[in-house]
C-alpha positions in Angstrom: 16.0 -3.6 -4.6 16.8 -0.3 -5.9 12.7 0.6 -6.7 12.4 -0.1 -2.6 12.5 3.2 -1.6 10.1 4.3 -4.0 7.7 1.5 -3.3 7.9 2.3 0.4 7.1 5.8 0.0 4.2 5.0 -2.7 2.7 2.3 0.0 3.0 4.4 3.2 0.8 7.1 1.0 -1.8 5.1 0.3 -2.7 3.6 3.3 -3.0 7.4 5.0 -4.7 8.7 2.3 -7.3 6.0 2.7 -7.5 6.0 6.1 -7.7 9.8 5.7 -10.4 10.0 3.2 -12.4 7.6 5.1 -12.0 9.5 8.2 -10.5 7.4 10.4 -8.0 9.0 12.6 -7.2 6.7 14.9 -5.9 4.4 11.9 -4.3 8.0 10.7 -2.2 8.2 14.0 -1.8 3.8 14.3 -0.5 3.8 10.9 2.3 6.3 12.2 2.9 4.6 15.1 3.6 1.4 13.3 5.5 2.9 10.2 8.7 1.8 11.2 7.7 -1.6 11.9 5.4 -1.7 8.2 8.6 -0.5 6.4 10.4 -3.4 7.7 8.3 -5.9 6.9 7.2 -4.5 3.6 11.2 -4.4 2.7 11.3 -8.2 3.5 8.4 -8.7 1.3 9.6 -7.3 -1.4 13.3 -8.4 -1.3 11.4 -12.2 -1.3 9.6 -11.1 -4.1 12.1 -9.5 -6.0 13.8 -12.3 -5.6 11.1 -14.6 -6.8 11.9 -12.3 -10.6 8.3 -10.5 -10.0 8.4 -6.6 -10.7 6.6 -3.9 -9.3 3.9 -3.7 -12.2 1.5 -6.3 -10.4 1.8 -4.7 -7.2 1.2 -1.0 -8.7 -1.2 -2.4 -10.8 -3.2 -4.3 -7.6 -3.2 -0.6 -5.6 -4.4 1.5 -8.6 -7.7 -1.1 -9.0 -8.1 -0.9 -5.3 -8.0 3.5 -5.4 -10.3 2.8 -8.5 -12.8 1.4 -7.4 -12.6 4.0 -4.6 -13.1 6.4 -6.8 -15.9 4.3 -8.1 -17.7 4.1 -4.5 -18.1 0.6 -5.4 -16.5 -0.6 -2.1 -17.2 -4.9 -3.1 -14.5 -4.1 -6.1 -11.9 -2.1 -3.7 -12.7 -5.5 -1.6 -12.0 -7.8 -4.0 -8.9 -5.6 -5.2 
């Protein structure tokens, strides 16, 4: 568990800096509502797959395609990221 902290930081930041580039502040502003409940579940997650012997390379490896194809403007790609 000791990359959690770091994972939880790197997560949080990409969903607001989507939902900042897109615009959207009312997901800006739900998205800090929520935080404390997301980091919860997203440090149960991860302890179950930590467990499982999975590392964070998938996972950081799944959110760099999805800024990608951001990047890209190719928004079926960040979909199917």
């Amino acid at each position: 568990m000791a990359a959690w902290p770091a994972l939880a930081f790197f997560f949080k930041m990409v969903s607001k800096s989507l939902a900042r580039i897109a615009g959207n502040d009312m997901l800006v502003l739900t998205l800090e509502g929520i935080s404390p409940v997301l980091f919860d579940l997203r440090r149960r997650a991860w302890a179950g797959w930590a467990a499982s012997g999975h590392g964070v390379e998938p996972l950081i490896e799944a959110h760099a395609s999805i800024l990608a194809a951001i990047r890209s403007r190719d928004g079926a790609a960040a979909a199917a990221a």
